[in-house]
MIDODO-928906 format. One record per atom (N, C-alpha, C): x negated, y, z negated. Coordinates in steps of 0.02 Angstrom, whole numbers, padded with zeros to 5 digits, always signed. Each point is the difference from the previous one (the first is absolute). Layout:
! MIDODO-928906
XYZ...
! end
This chain:
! MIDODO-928906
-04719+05829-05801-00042+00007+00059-00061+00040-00020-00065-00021+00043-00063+00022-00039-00003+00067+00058-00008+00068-00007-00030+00036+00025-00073+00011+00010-00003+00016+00064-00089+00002+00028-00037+00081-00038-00066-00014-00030-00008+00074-00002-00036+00012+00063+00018+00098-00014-00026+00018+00069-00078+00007-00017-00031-00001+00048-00089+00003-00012-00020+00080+00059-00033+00036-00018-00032+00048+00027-00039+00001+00057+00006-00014+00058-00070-00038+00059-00034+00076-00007-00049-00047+00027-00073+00067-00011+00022+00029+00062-00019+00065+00008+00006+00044+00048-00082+00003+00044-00001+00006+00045-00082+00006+00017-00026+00077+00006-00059+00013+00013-00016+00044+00000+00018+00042+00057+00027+00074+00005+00040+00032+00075-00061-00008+00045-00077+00005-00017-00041+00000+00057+00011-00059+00041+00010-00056-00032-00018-00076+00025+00078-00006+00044+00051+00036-00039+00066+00006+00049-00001+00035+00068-00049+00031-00013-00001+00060+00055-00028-00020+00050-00073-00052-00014-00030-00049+00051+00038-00065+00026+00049+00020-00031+00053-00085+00004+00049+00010+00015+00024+00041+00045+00073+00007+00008+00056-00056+00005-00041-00013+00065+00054-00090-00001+00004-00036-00065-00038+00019-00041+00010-00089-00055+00049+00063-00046+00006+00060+00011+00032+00039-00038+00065-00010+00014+00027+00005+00070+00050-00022+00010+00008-00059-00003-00043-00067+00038+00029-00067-00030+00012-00004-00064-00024+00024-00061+00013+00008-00071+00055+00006+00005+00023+00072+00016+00077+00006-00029+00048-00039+00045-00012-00015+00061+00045-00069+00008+00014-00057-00025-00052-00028-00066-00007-00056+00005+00046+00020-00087-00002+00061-00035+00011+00007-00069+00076+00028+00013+00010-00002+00078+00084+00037+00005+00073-00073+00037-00070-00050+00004+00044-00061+00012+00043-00033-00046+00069-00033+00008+00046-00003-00032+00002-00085+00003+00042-00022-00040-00032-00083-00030+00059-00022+00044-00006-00054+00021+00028-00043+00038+00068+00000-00015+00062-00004+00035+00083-00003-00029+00011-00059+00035+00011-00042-00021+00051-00079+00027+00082+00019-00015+00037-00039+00044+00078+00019-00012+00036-00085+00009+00031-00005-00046+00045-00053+00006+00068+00015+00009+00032-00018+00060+00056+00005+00020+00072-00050-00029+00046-00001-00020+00011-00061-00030+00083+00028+00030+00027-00043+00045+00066-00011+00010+00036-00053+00019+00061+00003-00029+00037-00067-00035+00059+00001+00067+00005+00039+00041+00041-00005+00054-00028-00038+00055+00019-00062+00004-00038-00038+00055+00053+00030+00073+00053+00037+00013+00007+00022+00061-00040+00052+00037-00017+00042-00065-00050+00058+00023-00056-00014+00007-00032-00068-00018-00069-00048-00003+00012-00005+00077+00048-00052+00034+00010-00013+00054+00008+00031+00060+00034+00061-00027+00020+00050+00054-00063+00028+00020-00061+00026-00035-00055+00010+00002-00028-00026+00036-00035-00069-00020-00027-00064+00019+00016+00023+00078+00061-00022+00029+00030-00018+00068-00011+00073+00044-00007+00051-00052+00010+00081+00051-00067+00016+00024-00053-00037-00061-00081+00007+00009-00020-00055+00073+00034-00034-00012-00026-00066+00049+00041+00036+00080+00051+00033-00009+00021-00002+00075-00009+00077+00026-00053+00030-00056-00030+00062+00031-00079-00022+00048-00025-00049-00050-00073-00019+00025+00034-00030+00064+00061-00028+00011-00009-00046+00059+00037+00059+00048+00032+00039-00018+00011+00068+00044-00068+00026+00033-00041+00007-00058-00072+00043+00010-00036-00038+00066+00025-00060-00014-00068-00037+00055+00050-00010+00084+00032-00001-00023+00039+00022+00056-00005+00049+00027+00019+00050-00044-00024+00089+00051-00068+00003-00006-00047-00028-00021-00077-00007+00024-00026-00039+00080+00037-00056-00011+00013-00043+00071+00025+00047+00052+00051+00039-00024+00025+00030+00070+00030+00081-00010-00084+00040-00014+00025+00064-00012+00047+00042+00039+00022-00015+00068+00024+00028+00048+00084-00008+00014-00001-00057-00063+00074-00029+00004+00043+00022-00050+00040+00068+00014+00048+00010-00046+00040-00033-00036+00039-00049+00010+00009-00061-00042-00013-00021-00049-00066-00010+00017-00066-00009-00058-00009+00046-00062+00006+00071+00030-00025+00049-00039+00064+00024-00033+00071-00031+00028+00077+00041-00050-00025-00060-00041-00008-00053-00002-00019-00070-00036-00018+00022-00051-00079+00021+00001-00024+00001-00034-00014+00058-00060+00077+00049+00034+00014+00056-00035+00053-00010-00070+00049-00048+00046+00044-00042-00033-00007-00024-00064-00051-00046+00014-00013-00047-00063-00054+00056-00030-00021+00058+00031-00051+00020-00074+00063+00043-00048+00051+00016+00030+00050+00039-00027+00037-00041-00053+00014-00071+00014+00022-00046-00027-00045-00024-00072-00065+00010+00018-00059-00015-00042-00003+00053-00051+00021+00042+00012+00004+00081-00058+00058-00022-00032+00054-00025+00021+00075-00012-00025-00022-00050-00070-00035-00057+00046-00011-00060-00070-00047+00031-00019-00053+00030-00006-00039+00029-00042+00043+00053-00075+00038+00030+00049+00034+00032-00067+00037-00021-00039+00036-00059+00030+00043-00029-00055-00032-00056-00045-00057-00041+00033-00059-00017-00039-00006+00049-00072+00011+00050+00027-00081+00058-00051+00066+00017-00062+00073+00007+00017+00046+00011-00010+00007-00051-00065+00004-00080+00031+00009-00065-00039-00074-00003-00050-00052+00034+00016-00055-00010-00052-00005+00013-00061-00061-00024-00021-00016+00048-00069-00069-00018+00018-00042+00066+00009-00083+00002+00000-00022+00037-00070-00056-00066+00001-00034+00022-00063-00079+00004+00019-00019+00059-00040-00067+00010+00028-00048-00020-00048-00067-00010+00016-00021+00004-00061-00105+00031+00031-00034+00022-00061-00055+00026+00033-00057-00017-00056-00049-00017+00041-00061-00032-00026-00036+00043-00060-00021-00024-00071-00016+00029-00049-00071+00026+00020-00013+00045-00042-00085+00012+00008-00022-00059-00025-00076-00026+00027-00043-00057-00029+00007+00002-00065-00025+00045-00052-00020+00001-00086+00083-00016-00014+00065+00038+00021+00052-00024-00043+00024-00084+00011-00017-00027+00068+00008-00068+00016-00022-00062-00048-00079+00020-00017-00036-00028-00009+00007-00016-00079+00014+00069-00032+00053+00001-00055+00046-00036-00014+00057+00000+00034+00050-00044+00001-00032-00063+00015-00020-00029+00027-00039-00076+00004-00036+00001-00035-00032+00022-00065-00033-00025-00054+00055+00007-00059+00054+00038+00011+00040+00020-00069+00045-00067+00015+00013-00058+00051+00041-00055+00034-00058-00050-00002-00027-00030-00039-00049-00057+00005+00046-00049+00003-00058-00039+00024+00067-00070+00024+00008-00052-00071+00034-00038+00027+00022-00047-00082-00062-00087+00021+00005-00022-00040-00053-00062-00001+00018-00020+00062+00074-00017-00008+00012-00047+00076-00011+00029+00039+00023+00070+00023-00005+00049+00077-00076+00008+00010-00054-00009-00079-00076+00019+00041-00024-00088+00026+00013-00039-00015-00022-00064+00026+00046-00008+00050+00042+00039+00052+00022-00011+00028-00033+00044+00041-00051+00043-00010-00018+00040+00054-00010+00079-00007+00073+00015-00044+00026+00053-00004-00038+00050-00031-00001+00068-00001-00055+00055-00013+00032+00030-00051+00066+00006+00005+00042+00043-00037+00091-00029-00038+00041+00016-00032+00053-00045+00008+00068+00033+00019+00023-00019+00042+00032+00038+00048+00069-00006-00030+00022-00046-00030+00073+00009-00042-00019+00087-00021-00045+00026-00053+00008+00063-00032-00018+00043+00042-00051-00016+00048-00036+00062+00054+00055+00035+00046+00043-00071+00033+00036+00011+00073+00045+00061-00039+00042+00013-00033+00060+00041-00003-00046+00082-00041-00060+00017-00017-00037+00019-00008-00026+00052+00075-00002-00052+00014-00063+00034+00063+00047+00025+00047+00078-00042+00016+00028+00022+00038+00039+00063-00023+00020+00018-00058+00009+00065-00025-00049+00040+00000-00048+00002+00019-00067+00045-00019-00009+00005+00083+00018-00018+00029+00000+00017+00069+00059-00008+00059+00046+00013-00061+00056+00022+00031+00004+00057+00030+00043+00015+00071-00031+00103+00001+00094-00008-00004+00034-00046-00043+00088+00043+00023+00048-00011-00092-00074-00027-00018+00012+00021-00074+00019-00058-00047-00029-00073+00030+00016-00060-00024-00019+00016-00090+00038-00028-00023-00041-00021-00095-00019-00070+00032-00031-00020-00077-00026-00066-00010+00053-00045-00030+00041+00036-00009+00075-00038-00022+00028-00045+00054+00005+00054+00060+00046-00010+00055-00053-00027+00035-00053-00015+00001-00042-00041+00026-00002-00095-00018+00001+00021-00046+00001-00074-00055+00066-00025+00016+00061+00041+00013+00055-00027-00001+00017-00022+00060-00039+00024+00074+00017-00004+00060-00048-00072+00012-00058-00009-00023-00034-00074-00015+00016-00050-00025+00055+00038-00030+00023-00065-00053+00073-00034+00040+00035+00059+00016+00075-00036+00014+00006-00005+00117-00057+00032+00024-00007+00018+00077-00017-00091+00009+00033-00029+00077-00046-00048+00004-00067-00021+00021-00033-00034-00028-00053-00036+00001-00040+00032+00060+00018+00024+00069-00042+00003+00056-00001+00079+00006+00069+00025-00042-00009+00095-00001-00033+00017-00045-00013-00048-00073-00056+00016-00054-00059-00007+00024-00005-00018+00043-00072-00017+00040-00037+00041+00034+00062+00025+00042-00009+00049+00047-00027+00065-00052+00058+00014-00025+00000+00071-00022-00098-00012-00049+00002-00041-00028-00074-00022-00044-00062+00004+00070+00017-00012+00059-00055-00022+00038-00005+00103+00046+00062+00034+00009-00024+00067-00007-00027+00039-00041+00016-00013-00065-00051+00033-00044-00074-00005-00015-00006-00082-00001-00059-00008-00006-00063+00022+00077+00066-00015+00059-00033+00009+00082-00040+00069-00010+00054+00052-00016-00014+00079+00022-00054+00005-00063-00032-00031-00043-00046+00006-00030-00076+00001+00040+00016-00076+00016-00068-00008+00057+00017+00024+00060+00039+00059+00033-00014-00005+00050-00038+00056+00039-00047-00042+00061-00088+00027-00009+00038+00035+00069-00002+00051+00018-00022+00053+00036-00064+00031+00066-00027-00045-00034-00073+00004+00019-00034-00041+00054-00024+00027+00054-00045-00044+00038-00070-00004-00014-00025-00043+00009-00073-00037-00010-00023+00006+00054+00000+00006+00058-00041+00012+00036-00049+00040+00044-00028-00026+00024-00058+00033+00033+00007+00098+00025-00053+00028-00037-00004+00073+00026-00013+00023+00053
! end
């Protein structure tokens, strides 16, 4: 794995800070922000999938019910019911899981890794920027936050099926680009 060096930002002058308070503080907001974390949830218990599923669906339809008729106790043990019910499958969900996190590299070490992963003849006439057989188990250890290698990366690509190699490849690469940011109007 390529480490980023650190670089020194210029400091400004205290007068120009002193006339600038706000950009002094927007500064250190913007140098104290933390890089994006994506989480992939991955559980193999389809009852705790279901139990979920069904506890989420008959809280919203609780909710709109005691929205329809705030005055109607009924409504409101209802909709106490199923949120109580909804904590139950939530925990045994969280219980049946395994979450894996993972968090967006700085730009220079990314950019790194996608030049140290060039693509092969076929993958660049196919489009491709980089080649993701060597990159994917790479990048997803390098932004692992629960302590993946590139071993156990390669090996979970290799033997996981086809639509969880995907997945788990389409969070790593996601929480890379993901923009934060609005564009619009001041």
């Amino acid at each position: 794995m390529t480490t980023a060096k650190k670089t020194t930002a210029p400091i400004p002058p205290p007068a120009a800070v002193a006339t600038d308070a706000h950009w002094a503080a927007t500064r250190e907001r913007l140098r104290n922000r933390a890089r994006p974390i994506a989480r992939l949830t991955i559980c193999d218990d389809h009852t705790a999938k279901q139990a979920l599923a069904e506890a989420q669906f008959d809280v919203q339809r609780a909710q709109d019910s005691a929205d329809r008729a705030p005055d109607d106790e009924a409504a409101q043990t209802n909709l106490r019911d199923a949120t109580t019910a909804l904590v139950r499958a939530k925990e045994a969900f969280d219980k049946a899981s395994i979450p894996l996190r993972f968090q967006a590299l700085d730009r220079r070490t990314y950019k790194e890794l996608l030049a140290a992963h060039p693509p092969t003849e076929d993958q660049a006439e196919d489009g491709y920027s980089f080649n993701l057989d060597t990159l994917g188990p790479v990048l997803i250890a390098a932004s692992s936050l629960d302590g993946m290698t590139e071993e156990d990366a390669a090996d979970f690509l290799d033997t996981w099926a086809p639509a969880e190699a995907e997945a788990l490849l389409n969070t790593v690469f996601g929480v890379q680009q993901e923009d934060r940011m609005d564009l619009g109007k001041g």
